[in-house]
N, C-alpha and C positions, 0 to 999 in steps of 0.2 A: 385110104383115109389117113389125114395126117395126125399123131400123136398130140396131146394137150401139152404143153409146156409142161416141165416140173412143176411143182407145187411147193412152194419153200413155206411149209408149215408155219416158222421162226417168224416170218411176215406177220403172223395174226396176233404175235403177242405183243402187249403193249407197253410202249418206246418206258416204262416207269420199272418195268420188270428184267427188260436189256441190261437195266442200268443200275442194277444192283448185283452187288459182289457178291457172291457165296460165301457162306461161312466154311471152311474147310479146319475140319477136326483134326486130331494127333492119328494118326496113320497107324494103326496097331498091324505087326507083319505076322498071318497065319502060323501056327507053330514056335511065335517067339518063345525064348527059353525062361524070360520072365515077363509079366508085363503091370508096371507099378504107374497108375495113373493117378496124376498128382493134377491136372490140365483141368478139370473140368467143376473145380469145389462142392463134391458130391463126399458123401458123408465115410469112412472107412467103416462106421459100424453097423447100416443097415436100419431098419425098424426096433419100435419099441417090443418087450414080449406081448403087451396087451395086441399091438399090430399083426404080428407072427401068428397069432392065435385066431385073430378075424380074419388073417386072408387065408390058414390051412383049416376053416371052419366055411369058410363063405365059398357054397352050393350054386347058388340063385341066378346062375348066369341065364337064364329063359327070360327072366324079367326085366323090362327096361328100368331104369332106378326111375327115381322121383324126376319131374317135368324140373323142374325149378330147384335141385338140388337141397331142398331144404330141408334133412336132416345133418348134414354138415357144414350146411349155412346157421342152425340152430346152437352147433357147439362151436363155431367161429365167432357167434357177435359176444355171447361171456367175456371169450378169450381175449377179443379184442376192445372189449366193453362200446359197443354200441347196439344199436338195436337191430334185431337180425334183418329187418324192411330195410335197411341201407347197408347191406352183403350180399355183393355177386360171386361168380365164382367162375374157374374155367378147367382147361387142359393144363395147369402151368400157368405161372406167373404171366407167358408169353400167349400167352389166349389170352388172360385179361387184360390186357393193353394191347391188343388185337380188336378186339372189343370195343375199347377205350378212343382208340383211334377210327375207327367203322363210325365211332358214333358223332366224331367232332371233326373229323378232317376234310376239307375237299381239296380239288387241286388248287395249290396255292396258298391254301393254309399256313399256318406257322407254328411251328413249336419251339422251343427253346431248349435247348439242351446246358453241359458242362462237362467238354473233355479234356481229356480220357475220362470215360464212362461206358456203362452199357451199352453195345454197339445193336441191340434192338431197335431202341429209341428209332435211331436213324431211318433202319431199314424201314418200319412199319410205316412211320408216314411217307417215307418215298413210295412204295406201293400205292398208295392215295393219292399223290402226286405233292404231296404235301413237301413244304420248304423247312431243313433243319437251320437254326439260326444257331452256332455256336458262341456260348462265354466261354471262353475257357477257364478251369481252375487255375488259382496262382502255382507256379512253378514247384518242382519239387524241393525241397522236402516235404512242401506244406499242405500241397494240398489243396486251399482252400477256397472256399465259394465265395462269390463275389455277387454282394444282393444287388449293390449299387448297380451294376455292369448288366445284370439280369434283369432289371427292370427298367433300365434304358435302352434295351436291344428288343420289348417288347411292342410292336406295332396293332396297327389297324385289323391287322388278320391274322396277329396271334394267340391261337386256341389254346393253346395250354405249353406249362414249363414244367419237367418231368426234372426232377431232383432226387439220384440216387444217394442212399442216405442210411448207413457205410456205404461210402462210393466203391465199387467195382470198377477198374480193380487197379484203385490205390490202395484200398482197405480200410480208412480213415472215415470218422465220422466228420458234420460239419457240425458246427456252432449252432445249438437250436437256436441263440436270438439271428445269424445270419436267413435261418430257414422261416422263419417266422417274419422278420422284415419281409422276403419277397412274398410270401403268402397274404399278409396283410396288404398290399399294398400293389399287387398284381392283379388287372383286369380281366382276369381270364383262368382257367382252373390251372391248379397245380397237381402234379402227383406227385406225394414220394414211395417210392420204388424201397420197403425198407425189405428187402429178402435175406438182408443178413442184421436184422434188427433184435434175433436171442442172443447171438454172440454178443452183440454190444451190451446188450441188460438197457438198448432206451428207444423210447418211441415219441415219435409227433402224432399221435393217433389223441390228443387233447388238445392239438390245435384245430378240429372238428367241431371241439364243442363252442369255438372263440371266432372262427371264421365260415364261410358257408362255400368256400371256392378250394376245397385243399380235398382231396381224394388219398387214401394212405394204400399202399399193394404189398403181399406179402404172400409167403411160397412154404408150401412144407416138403419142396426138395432139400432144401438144405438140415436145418437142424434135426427135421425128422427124419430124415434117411427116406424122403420118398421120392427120389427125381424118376426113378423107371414108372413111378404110380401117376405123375404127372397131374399136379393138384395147386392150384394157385388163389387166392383170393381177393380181394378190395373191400374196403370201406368208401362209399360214398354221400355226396353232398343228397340230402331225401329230392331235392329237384329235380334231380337226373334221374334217378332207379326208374321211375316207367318207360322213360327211353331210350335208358341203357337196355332194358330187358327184351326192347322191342330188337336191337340187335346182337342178343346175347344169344347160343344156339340152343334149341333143344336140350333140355336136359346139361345145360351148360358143358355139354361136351366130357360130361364124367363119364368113364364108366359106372356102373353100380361096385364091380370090385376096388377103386382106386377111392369110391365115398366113404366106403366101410373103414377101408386101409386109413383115411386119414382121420373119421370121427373115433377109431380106436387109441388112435399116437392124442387126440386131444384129451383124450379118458388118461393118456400114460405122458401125465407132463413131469409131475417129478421123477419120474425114471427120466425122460430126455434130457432135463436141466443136470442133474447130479451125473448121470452116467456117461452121456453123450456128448452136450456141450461144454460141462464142466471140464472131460477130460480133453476134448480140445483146443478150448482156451488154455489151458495147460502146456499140453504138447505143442502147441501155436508159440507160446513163449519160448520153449528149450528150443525150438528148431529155428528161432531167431538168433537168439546165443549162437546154438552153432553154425551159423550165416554167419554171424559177425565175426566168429571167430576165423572166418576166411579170409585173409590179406586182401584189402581191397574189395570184397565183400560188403551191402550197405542192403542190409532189411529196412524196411521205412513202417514206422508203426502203423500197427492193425486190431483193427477189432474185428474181426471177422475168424469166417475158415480158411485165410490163407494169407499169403504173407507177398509183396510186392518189393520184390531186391533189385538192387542196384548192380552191375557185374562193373567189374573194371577192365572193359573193352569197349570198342566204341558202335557196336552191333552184338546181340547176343547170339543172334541168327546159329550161326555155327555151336555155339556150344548148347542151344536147347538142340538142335538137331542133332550134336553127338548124344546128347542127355537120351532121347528117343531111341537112337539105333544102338542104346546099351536098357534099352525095354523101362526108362525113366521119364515119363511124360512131362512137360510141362508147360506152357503158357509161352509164350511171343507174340510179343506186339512190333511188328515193325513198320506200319505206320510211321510216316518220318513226322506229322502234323499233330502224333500222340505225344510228342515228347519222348517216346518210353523207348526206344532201339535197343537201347543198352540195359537195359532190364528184364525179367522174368519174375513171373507167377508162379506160386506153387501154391497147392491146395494143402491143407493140411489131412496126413494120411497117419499111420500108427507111427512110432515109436522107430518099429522094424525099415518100414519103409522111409523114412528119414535120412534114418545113419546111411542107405543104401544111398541115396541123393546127394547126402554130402559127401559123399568118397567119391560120386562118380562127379558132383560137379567141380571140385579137387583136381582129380584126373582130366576134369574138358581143360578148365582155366590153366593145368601143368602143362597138357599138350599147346596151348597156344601161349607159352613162355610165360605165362604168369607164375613164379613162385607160392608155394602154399607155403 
């Protein structure tokens, strides 16, 4: 009897999936003698106490939580002042525009982007088979979004234009009248992606009540110290929410412990503002000083948790990779199409961990002949 041919499993998966690049994280080596992650803009100080005390209190793991998440959908519409009927919710920011996508993309669709930006965006609708159409931001130093350009690039089967707003990860906020022009004025929904919208102190969550096409998304990994809890939100248009819900998953994919963990940080907001963020916008500032204070060295302003620098090389490649194998994580973009080669992300971390970055990033730019 003759044997079946191999089976080349990879055969069944589909040409949309081939075709997407992995995201490939900061390599942490077993046993390092330090290891200071700066790469991934997660919070240095954890949860609020009221948080600590819900999750070294919360038992209940037999139970499935609520179908519909709505006891922390309940203290997110306050927060975000709308009405809790138009709040979804997910695994992370990255479930809700998972979601988002399921519910508006087929193949061929169109979305609209503005990079450098969240490199999600992209992938989610290629998974759908979905077309990314790029504006790109004006050149550095600036930054900025371009309404005019965004709403001449949108078509016949474009679904929606996703505007990160602080952009990630230039850091920079855009112009609400820029953000408002496309809104108004776009055939098709908008989202803004604000996840780092406490550091800035500002939101488009009022252009909801002036437009009926603008979707607003927001995350309590960042300022609340919950990215391991994995908890993400939306404000939507009321048109959508029954058919959003019809592709949202059970139980919006919470655990019951990560609902708790995050309706406790919305009980402990003035601990988070004063203790958390306060001291990060802080520390975000002195550790731009000392960026700049590097010869050749160019922090670009930020309103966020991290900072987006300039190196004076023409590839950073090398020096975030020594940054790493001296246990100093940080960010590389070298996309040559991002503009960004010669730059690096830093998340902002303590005080402690700081001064340790700028010695060692001192030490990369010494060993490749740059004078400090």
């Amino acid at each position: 009897m003759t044997a079946p041919p191999a089976l080349d499993l990879t055969a069944l998966v589909r040409p949309a999936v081939h075709a997407i690049s992995s995201y490939i994280p900061a390599k942490v080596e077993p046993g390092a003698e330090r290891v200071i992650k700066l790469d991934m803009n997660e919070s240095p100080y954890g949860p609020s106490p009221r948080t600590r005390a819900a999750l070294a209190g919360f038992v209940a793991t037999q139970r499935y939580p609520s179908f519909d998440a709505i006891e922390l959908r309940q203290h997110v519409a306050p927060y975000l002042g709308v009405p809790v009927e138009q709040v979804s919710a997910g695994a992370g920011l990255d479930d809700v525009l998972n979601n988002l996508m399921t519910l508006l993309i087929d193949p061929g669709d169109e979305i609209v982007i503005s990079e450098p930006t969240f490199g999600v965006y992209r992938a989610l609708a290629s998974l759908r088979g979905g077309v990314t159409v790029d504006v790109p931001l004006t050149p550095a130093p600036d930054f900025t979004l371009r309404p005019e350009a965004i709403l001449a690039a949108i078509g016949p089967r474009t679904k929606l234009v996703v505007i990160c707003d602080p952009n990630n990860p230039t850091g920079n906020p855009f112009d609400p009248a820029a953000v408002e022009r496309v809104v108004a004025n776009a055939p098709c929904l908008v989202a803004i992606d604000e996840a780092y919208a406490e550091f800035a102190g500002t939101t488009a969550i009022g252009l909801m009540a002036r437009h009926d096409n603008v979707c607003v998304l927001r995350t309590m990994s960042k300022f609340a110290g919950l990215a391991g809890m994995r908890v993400g939100y939306g404000a939507f248009p009321p048109a959508l929410m029954p058919l959003l819900w019809r592709v949202t998953p059970a139980f919006c994919n919470l655990s019951a412990a990560s609902q708790a963990a995050a309706v406790a940080s919305l009980a402990d907001l003035d601990y988070l503002r004063r203790e958390v963020v306060g001291r990060i916008v802080a520390d975000r500032d002195a550790l731009a000083a000392g960026l700049r204070s590097i010869p050749g060295v160019e922090p670009f302003p930020s309103v966020t948790n991290f900072i987006l620098a300039r190196l004076p090389v023409a590839g950073a490649g090398p020096v975030v990779a020594r940054l790493a194998a001296r246990g100093v994580h940080v960010r590389y973009f070298g996309n040559p199409a991002l503009g960004l080669r010669d730059c690096l992300r830093v998340s902002i971390g303590t005080p402690a961990e700081h001064a340790v970055f700028l010695d060692e990033l001192q030490a990369a730019l010494a060993a490749k002949g740059i004078a400090a």
